[in-house]
C-alpha positions in Angstrom: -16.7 -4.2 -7.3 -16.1 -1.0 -6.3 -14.4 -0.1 -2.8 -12.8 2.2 -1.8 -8.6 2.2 -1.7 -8.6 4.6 1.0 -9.9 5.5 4.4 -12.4 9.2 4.1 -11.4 11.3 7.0 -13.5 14.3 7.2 -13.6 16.8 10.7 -15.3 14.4 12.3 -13.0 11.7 12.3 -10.3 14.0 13.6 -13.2 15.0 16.4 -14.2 11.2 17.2 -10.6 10.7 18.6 -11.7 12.3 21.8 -14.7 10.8 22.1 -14.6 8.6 25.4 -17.8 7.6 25.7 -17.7 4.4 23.8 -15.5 1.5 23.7 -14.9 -2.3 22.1 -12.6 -4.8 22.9 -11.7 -8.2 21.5 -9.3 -11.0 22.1 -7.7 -11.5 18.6 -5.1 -14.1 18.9 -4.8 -16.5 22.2 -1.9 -13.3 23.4 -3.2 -10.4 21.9 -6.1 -7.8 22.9 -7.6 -4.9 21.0 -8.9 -1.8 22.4 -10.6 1.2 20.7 -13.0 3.9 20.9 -14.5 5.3 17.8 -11.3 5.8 15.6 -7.9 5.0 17.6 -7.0 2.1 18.9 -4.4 0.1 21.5 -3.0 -3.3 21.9 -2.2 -5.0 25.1 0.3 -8.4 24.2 0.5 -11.5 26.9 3.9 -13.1 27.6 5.2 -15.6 29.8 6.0 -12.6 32.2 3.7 -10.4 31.8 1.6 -7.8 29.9 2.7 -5.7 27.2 0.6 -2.4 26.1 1.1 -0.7 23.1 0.0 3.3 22.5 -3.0 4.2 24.8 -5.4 6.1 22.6 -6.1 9.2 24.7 -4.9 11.1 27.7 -7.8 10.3 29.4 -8.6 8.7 32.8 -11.9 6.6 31.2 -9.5 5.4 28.0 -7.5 4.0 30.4 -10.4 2.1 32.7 -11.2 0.4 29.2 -8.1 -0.9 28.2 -7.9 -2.2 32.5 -11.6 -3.3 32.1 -10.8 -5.0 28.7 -7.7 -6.9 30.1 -9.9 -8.1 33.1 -12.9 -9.0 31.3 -11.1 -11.3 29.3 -9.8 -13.2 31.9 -6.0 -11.4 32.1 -4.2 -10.0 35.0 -3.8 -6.4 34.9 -1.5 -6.1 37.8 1.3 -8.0 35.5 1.4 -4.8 33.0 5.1 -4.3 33.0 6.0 -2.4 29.8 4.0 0.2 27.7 5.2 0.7 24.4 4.9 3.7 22.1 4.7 4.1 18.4 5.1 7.9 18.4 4.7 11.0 19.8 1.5 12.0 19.3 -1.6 12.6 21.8 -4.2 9.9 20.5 -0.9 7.4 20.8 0.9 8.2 24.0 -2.5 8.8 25.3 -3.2 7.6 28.9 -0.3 6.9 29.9 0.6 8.6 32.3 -2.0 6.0 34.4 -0.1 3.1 33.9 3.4 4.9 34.7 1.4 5.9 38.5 -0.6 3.1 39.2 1.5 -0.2 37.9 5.2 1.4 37.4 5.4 0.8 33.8 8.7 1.1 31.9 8.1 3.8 29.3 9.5 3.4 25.3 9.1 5.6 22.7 12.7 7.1 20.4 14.3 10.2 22.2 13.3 11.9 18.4 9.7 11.5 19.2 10.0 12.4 22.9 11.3 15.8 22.4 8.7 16.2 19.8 6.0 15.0 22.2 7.3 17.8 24.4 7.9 20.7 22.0 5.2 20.4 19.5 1.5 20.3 21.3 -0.7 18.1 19.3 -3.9 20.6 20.6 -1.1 23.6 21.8 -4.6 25.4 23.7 -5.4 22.5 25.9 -2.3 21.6 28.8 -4.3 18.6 29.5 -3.1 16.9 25.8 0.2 17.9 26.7 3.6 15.7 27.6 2.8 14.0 31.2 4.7 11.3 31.9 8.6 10.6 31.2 9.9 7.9 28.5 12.4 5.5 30.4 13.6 3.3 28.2 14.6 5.4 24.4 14.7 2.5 21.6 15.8 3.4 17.9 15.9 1.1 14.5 17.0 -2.2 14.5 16.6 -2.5 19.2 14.2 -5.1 20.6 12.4 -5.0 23.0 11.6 -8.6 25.2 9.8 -10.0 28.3 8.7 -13.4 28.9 8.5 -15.2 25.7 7.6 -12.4 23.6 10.1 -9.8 21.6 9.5 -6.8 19.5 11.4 -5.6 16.6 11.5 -1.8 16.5 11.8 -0.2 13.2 12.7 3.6 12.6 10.1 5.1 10.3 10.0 8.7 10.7 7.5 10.2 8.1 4.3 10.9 10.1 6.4 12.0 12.8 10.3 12.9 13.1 11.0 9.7 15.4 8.1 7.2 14.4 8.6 3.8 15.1 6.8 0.5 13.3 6.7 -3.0 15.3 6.6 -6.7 14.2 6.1 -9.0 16.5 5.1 -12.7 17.3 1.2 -13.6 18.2 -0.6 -17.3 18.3 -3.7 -18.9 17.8 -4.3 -22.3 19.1 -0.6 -22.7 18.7 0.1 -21.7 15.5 2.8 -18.8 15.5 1.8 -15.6 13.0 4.1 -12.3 12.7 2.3 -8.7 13.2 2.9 -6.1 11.7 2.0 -2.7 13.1 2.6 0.7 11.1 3.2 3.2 13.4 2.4 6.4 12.1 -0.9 6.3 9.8 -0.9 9.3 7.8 1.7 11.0 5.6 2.9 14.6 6.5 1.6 17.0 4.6 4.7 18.8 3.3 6.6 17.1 -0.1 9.7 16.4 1.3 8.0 14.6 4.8 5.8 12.9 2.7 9.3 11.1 0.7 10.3 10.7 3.8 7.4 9.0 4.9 7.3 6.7 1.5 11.3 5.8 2.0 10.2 4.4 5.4 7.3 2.3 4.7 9.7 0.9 1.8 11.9 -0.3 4.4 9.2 -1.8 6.6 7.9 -3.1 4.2 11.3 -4.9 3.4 11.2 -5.9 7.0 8.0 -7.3 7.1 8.7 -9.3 4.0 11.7 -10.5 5.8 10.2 -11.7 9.2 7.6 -13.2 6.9 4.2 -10.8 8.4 1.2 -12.2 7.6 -0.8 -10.1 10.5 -2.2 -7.1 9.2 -2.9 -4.6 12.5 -3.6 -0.5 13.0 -3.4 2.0 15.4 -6.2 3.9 13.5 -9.7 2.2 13.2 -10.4 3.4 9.6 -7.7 1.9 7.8 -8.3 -1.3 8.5 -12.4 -1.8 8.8 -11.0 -1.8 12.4 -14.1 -1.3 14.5 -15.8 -4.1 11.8 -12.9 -6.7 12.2 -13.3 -6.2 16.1 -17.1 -7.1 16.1 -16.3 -10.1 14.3 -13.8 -10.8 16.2 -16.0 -10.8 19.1 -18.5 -13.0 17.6 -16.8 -15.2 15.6 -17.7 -18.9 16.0 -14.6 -21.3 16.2 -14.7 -22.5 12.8 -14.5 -18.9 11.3 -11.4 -17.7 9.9 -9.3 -14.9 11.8 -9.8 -11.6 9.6 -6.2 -10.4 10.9 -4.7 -13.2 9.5 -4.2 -11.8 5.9 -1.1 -14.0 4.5 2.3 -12.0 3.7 1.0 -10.8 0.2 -2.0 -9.7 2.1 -0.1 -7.4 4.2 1.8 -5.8 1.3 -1.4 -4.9 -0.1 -2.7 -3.3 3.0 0.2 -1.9 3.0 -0.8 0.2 0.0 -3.2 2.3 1.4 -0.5 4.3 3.1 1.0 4.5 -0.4 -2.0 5.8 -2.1 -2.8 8.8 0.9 0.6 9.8 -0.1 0.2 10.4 -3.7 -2.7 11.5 -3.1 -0.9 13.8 -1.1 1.6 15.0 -3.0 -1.0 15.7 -6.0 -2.8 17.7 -3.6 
């Protein structure tokens, strides 16, 4: 058949990240929630001691009522959000932030690379509102961890898409069977030759990772890659004897992994 081997991203995409008038959630493993608007996407993990949010779509005050509304509508307690946790620094992934740092405390991570690059390089450099607003507390690099309750995530360095992006791998369930994710942190290559080898040395490596923590989760931070807003509505109706479409087996994820390898020769043919 034939399919496509990579995501089309045309102006509109790019434009649909700040749309904020339409959201879907779905609970995708018993401790993990998804989140997203038309093309970017959040995570919120359950532990034993608490909730665990990872990037928060857009700095805007009605992204962030839909990741609280999500939590709550599916039965979670939103004042246990403890941590929020950053892939890198740009605006549609640090996002809306800046809520949960005022209104439940959070403890901030993101790498100090990607935190001065937040700061110095505006993703939309007209418009103050898209701009740094809220400090990083905790700064994590390759290799740190990062725990509550039962639940601890590997950080990876993978600079590429940004100068200090960061990849996770962490544990989920479903109906008590234990899976690995994997999340790739930074979705597109750069769009210079040398950032795009850096960019294909790094998903080598966390792709070494992955293999070695035995990931058999595929997730995104970008809904395009993945069929994301098309896994979620399944996800939302799926019936109980349905498969979980996230659940893609550790060869699986290595060929999802591809598509980031084909945008980047793509690139560099470009």
């Amino acid at each position: 058949m034939n399919r496509l081997n990579k995501p089309i991203v045309t102006k509109e995409t790019i434009k649909n990240m700040e749309d904020m008038s339409w959201f879907i959630h779905a609970q995708i493993f018993d401790d993990l929630l998804i989140i997203a608007q038309k093309e970017t996407n959040c995570f919120v993990l359950k532990t034993t001691d608490g909730l665990i949010v990872i990037d928060a779509i857009w700095p805007s005050k009605q992204a962030f009522d839909a990741i609280i509304n999500a939590i709550k509508d599916i039965g979670w307690n939103a004042d246990t959000i403890k941590k929020l946790v950053l892939t890198h620094g740009h605006t549609d992934h640090t996002g809306c932030g800046k809520w949960f740092v005022e209104e439940y405390g959070v403890n901030t991570y993101l790498s100090e690379t990607d935190d001065i690059f937040w700061l110095e390089h505006h993703t939309k450099p007209d418009r103050p509102e898209t701009w740094k607003d809220y400090d990083i507390t905790n700064y994590i690099k390759d290799g740190d961890t990062i725990t509550l309750g039962d639940k601890t995530i590997y950080a990876y360095g993978t600079p590429g898409h940004t100068p200090g992006g960061l990849s996770y791998i962490f544990p989920v369930t479903e109906n008590g069977k234990a899976y690995m994710a994997g999340l790739w942190g930074g979705t597109t290559p750069p769009r210079t030759k040398h950032g795009v080898i850096q960019y294909l040395k790094s998903l080598d490596y966390f792709l070494e990772k992955a293999d070695e923590k035995q990931v058999n989760v595929a997730l995104s931070n970008h809904t395009a890659v993945d069929n994301g807003l098309e896994r979620i509505v399944y996800s939302k109706a799926r019936m109980s004897y349905m498969p979980n479409m996230y659940v893609i087996g550790q060869d699986g994820f290595g060929k999802y992994c591809q598509v980031f390898r084909t945008m980047s020769y793509d690139g560099l043919e470009e």
